[in-house]
RODO-2510 file (C-alpha; in nm, 4 decimals, decimal comma):
residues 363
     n   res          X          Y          Z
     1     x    17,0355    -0,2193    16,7287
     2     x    17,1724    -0,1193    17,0379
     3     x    17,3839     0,2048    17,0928
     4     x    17,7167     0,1387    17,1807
     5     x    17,8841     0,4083    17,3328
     6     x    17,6589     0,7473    17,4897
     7     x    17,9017     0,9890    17,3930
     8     x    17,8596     1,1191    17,0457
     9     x    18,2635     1,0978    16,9240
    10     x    18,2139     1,3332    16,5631
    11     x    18,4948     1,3986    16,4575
    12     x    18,8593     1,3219    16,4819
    13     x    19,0622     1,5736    16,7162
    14     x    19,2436     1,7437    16,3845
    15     x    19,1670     1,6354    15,9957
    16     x    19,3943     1,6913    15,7642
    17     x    19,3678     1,6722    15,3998
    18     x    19,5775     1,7575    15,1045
    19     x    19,8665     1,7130    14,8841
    20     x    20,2024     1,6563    15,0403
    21     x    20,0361     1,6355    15,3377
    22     x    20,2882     1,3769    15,4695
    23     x    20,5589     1,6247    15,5470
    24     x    20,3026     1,7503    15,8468
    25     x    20,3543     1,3939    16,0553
    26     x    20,6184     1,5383    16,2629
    27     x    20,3915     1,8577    16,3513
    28     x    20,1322     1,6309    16,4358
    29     x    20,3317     1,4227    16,6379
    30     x    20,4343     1,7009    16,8080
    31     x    20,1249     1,7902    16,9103
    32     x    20,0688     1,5301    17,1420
    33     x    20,3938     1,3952    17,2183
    34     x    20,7829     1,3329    17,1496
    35     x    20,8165     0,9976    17,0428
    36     x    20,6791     0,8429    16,8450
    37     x    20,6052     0,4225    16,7696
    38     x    20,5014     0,4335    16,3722
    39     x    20,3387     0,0688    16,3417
    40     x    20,2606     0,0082    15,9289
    41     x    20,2126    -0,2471    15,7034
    42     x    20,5143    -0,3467    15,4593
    43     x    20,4066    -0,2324    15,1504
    44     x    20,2652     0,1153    15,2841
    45     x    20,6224     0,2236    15,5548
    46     x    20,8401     0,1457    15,1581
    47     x    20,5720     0,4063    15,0636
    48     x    20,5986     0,6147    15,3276
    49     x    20,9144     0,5720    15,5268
    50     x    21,1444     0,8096    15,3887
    51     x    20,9050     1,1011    15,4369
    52     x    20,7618     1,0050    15,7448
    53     x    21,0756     0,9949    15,8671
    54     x    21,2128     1,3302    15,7283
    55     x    20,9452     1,5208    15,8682
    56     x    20,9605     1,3112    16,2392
    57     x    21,3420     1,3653    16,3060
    58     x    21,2821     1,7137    16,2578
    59     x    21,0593     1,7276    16,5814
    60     x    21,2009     1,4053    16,7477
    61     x    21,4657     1,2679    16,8651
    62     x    21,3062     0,9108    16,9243
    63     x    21,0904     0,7339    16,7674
    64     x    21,0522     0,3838    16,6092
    65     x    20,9077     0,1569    16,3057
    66     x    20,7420    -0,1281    16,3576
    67     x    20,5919    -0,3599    16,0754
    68     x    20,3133    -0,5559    16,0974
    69     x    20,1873    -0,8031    15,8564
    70     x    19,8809    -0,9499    16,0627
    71     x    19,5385    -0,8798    16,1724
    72     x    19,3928    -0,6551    16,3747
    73     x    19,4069    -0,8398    16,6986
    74     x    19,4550    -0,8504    17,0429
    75     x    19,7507    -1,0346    17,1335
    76     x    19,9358    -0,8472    16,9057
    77     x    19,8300    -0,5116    17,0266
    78     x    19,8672    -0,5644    17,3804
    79     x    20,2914    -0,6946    17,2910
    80     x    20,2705    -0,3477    17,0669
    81     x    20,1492    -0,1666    17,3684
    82     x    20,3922    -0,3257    17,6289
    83     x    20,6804    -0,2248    17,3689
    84     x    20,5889     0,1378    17,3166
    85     x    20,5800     0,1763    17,7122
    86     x    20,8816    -0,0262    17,8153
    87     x    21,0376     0,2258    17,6052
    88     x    20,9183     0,5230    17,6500
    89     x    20,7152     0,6009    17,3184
    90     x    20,4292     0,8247    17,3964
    91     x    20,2689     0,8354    17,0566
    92     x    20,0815     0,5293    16,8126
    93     x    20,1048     0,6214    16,4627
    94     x    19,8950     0,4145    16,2233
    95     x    20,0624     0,3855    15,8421
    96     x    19,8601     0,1787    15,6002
    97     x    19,5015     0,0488    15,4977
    98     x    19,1742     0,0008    15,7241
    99     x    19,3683    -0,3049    15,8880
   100     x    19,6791    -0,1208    16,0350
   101     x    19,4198     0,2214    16,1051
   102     x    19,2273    -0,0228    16,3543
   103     x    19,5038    -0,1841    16,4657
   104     x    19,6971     0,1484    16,5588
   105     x    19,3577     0,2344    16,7934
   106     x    19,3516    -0,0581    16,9475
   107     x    19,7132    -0,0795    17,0167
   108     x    19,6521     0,3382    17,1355
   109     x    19,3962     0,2009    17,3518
   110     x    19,6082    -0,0870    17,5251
   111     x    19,8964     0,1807    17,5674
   112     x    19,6454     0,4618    17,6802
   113     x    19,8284     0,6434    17,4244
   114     x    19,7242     0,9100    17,1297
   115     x    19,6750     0,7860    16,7972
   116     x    19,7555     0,9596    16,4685
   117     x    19,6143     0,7714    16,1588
   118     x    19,7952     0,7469    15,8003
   119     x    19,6092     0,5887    15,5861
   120     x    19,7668     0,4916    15,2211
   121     x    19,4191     0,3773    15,0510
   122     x    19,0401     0,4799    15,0718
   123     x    18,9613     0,1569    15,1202
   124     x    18,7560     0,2170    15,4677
   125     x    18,6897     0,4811    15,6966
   126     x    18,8759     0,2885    15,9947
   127     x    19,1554     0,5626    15,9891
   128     x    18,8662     0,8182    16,1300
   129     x    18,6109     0,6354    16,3114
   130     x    18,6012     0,5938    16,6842
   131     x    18,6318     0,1666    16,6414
   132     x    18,8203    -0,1433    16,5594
   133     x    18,6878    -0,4559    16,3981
   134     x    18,8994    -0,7059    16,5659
   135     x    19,0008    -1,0498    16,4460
   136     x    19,1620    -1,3349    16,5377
   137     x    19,4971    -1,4025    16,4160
   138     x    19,3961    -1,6425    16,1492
   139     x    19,0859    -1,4033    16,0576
   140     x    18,7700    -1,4851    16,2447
   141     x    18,5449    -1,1935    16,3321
   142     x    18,5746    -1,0877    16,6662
   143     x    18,3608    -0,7758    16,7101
   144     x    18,3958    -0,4167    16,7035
   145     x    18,5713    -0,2447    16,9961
   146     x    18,4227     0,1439    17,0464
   147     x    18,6116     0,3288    17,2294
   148     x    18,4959     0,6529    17,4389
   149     x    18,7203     0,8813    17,2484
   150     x    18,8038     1,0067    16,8858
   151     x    19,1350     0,9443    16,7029
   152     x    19,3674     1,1855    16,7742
   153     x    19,4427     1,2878    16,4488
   154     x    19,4273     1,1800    16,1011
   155     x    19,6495     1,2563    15,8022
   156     x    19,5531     1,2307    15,4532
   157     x    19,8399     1,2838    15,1420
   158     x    19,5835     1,2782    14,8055
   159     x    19,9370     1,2428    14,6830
   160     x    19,9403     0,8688    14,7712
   161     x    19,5672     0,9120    14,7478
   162     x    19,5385     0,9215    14,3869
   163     x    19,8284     0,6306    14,2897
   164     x    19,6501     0,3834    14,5426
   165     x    19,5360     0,0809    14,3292
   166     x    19,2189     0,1229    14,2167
   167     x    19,0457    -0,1922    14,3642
   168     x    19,1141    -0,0386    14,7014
   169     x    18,9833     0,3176    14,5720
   170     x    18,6639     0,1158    14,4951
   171     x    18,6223    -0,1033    14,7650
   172     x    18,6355     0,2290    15,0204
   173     x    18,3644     0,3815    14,7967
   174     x    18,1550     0,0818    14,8246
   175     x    18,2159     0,1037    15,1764
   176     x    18,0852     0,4377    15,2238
   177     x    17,8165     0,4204    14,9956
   178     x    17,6885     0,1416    15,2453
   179     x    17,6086     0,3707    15,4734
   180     x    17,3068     0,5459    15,2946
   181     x    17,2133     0,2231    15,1210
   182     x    17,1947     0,0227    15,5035
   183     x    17,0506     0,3383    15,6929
   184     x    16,7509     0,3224    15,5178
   185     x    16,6537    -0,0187    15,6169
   186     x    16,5866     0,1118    15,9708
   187     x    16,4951     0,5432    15,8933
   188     x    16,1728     0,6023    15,7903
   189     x    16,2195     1,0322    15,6683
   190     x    15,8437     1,0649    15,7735
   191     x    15,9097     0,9331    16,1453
   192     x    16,0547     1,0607    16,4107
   193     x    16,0938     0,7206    16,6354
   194     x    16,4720     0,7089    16,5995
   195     x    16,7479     0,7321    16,8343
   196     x    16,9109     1,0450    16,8755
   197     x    17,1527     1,1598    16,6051
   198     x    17,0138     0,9176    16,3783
   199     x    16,8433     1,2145    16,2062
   200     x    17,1763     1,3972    16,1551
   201     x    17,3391     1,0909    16,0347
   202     x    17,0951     0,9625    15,7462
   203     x    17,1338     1,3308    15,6185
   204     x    17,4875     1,2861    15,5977
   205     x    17,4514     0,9806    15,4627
   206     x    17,2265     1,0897    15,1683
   207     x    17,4839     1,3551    15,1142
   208     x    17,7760     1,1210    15,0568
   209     x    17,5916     0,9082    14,8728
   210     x    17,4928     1,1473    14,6135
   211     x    17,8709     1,3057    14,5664
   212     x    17,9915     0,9729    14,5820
   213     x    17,7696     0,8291    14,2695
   214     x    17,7689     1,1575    14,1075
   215     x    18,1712     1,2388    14,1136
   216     x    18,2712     0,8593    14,1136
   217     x    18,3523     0,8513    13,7033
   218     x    18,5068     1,1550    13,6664
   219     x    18,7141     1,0769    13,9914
   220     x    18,8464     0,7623    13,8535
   221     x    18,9177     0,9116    13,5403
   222     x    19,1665     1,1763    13,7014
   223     x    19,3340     0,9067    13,9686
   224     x    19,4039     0,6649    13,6381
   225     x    19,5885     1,0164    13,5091
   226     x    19,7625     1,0719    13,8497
   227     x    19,5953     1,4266    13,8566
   228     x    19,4761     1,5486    14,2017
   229     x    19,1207     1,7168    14,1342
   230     x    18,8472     1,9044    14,3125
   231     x    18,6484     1,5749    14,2451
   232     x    18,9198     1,3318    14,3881
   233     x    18,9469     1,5270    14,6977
   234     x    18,5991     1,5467    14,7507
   235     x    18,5534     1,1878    14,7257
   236     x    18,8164     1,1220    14,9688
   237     x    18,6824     1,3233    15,1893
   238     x    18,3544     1,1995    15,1694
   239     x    18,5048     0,7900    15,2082
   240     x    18,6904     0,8845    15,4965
   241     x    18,5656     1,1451    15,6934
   242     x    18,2116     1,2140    15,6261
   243     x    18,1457     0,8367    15,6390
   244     x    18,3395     0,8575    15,9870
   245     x    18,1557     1,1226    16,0934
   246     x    17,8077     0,9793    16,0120
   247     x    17,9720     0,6273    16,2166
   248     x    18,0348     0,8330    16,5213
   249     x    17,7079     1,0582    16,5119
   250     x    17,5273     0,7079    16,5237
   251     x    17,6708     0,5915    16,8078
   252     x    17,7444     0,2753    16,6414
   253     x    17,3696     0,1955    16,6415
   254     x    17,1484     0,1636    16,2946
   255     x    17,3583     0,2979    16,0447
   256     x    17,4865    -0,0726    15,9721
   257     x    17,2695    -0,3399    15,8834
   258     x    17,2385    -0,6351    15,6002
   259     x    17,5622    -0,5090    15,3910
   260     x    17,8409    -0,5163    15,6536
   261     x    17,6127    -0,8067    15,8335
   262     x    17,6950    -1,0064    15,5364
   263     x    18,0575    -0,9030    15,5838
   264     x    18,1130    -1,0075    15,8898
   265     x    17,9260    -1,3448    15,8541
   266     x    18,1159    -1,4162    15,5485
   267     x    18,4327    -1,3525    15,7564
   268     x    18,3204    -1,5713    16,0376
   269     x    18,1409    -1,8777    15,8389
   270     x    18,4606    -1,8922    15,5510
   271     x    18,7475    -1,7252    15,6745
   272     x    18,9926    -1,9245    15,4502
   273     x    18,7555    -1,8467    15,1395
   274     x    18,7482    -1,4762    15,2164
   275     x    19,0837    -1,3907    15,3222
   276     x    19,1751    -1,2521    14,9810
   277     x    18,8865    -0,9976    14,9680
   278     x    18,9211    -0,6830    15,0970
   279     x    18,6077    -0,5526    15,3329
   280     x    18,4409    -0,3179    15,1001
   281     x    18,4606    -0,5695    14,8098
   282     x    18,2078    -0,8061    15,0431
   283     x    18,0173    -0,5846    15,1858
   284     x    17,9628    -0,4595    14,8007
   285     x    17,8181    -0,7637    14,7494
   286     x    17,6110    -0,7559    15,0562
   287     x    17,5030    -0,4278    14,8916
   288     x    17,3071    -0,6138    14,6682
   289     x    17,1053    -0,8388    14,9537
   290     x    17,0452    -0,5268    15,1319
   291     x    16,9067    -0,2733    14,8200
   292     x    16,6851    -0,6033    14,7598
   293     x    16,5711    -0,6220    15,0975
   294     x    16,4936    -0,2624    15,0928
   295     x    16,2943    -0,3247    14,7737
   296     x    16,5046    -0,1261    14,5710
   297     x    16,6880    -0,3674    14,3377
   298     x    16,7337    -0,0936    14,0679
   299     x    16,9733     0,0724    14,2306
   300     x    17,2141    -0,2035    14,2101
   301     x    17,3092    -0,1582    13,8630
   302     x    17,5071     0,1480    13,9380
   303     x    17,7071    -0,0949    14,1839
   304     x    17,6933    -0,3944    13,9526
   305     x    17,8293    -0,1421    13,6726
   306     x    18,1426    -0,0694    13,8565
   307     x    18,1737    -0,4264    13,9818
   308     x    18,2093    -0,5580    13,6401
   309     x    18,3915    -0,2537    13,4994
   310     x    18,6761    -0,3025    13,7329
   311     x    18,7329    -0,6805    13,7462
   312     x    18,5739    -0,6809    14,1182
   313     x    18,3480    -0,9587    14,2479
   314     x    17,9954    -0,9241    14,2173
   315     x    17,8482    -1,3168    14,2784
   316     x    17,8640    -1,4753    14,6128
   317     x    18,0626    -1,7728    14,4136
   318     x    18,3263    -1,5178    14,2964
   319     x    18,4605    -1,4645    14,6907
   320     x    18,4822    -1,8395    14,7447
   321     x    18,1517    -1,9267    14,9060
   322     x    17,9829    -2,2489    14,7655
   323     x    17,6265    -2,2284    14,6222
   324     x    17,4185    -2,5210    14,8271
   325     x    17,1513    -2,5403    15,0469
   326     x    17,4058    -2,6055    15,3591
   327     x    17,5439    -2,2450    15,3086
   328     x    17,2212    -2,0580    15,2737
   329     x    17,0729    -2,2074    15,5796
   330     x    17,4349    -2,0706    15,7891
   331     x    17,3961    -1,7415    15,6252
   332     x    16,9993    -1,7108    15,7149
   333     x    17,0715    -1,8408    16,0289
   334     x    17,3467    -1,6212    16,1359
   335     x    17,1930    -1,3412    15,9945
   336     x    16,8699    -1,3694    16,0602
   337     x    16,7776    -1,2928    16,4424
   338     x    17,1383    -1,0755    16,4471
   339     x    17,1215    -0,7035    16,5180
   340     x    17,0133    -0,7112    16,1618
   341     x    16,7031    -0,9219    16,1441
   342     x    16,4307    -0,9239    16,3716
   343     x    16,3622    -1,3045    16,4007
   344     x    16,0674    -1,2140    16,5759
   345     x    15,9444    -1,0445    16,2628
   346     x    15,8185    -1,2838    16,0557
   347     x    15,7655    -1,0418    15,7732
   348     x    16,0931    -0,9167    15,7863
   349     x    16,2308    -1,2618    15,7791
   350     x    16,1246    -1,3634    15,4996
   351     x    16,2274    -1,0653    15,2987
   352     x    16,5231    -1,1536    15,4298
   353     x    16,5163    -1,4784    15,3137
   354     x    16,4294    -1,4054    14,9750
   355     x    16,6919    -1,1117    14,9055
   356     x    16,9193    -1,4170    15,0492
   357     x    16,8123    -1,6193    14,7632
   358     x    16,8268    -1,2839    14,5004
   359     x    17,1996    -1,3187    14,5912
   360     x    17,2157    -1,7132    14,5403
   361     x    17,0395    -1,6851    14,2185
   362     x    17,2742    -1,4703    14,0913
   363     x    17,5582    -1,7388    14,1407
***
């Protein structure tokens, strides 16, 4: 897989973790400007508003709200962009889930603006990493955009944290989990033909991996008690920061592979189908092709086990994709020969094929 951007973006330009950390925004904003355009979804500015807005007026005398409700696309970040210039907002602050985190870079990146992330839910890492999965406005994969630069900042209240529902909670850790689990398709630890910074980054990724399966239980046990613990933090950090991190080290080359493949084909073939599922919940599913590809079905039960302890799909059928012949030949085909299989491989392809069929098998 190709690299997609030579510089190696690792971090965001400030981090900031904790609880009550919302009463910081207007610090932040600060920082790197005077006025502010805060651009959230609905649910997350009713969340957020009041204190957001507390904290801003302290430090500014201008700033505005703007709620969006759609996808992270272009046309609508380019009007976003044209609005915060025409009037005179120097700052793009991102309130909400993975959606309005990517869609708060991109609009950043139309404005040539700064960008301070919010984000209400775990869900992704897109409030930290250096990239925006873009749609279309009725939900068609577009591609990711990587951009030359880091977010500017990113806030994180484990106040909000720990009452987010739990499906997104889950769906972020399956998200960052991904990144071990899809690495290792590609890293051999006994090889050193890898680009760059791939080294670094499979190390990180074994280390989330492990904190995240070994902290998970007790971590959902505090957030369904409201309490914010050592272990809740440290998953949080680990879903959003070391898994942005470990995205930026790789340059956006190799640490993705089968799992968010599946994603993004599932997004592109059925769009209607898959509207209501959120990213990590698909590419936990894709989880499953890709441990089976890697010839290490066993460790699916630990994903299977939260899947079916928390209501969340874990059969292709369950996210609205028909079981027949026609849609396993668009998912092989789309699949195989992409960035993710080697169609020139025959070896590889049929593995591929045949943790393709693990997943149809399973319904």
């Amino acid at each position: 897989m190709p690299i997609r951007e030579e510089s190696f973006r690792i971090g965001c330009g400030r981090y900031l973790q904790g609880a009550g950390y919302l009463e910081k925004a207007g610090d932040e904003v600060q920082r790197l400007g005077k006025a502010p355009l805060i651009v959230g979804g609905k649910t997350a500015l009713e969340l957020t508003r009041e204190s957001l807005e507390n904290s801003i007026k302290k430090k500014c005398n201008k700033y505005k709200f703007v709620t969006h409700t759609g996808t992270c696309n272009e046309e609508d970040a380019k009007e976003i962009a044209e609005n915060a210039t025409t009037e005179g907002l120097d700052v793009i602050v991102g309130v909400g889930g993975g959606v309005i985190c990517d869609f708060a870079k991109l609009c950043g990146y139309y404005a040539k603006l700064p960008v301070i992330n919010i984000p209400t839910s775990s869900a992704t890492c897109a409030a930290y990493t250096p990239l925006s999965v873009r749609y279309t406005k009725d939900g068609k994969t577009v591609g990711s955009l990587h951009y030359e630069y880091e977010v500017n900042c990113v806030i994180v209240d484990t106040k909000i944290m720990v009452n987010q529902p739990m499906r997104l909670f889950i769906a972020g850790v399956f998200d960052a989990i991904a990144k071990f689990v899809e690495i290792k398709q590609r890293f051999n630890e006994n090889t050193t033909d890898y680009p760059i910074g791939l080294d670094c980054a499979y190390v990180l990724a074994k280390h989330s991996y492990r904190v995240l399966t070994e902290r998970i239980e007790k971590c959902l046990s505090d957030m369904e008690k409201g309490e914010v613990t050592d272990d809740v933090e440290k998953v949080i950090f680990s879903a959003i920061a070391e898994t942005g991190v470990i995205s930026g080290i790789a340059r956006g080359s190799n640490q993705t592979a089968l799992g968010h493949k599946f994603y993004e084909t599932t997004r592109f073939l059925f769009p209607d189908s898959a509207r209501p599922y959120l990213h990590g919940e698909i590419v936990g599913i894709g989880l499953l092709l890709q441990n089976k590809f890697n010839n290490e079905p066993e460790n699916n039960n630990f994903i299977l086990n939260l899947m079916n302890k928390y209501n969340m799909p874990s059969k292709v059928s369950e996210i609205g994709v028909a079981l027949t012949e026609e849609s396993f030949d668009k998912y092989y085909k789309k699949i195989c020969g992409s960035s993710a299989v080697n169609e020139k491989d025959e070896e590889e392809c049929k593995r591929f094929k045949d943790a393709l069929r693990y997943l149809w098998e399973r319904g």
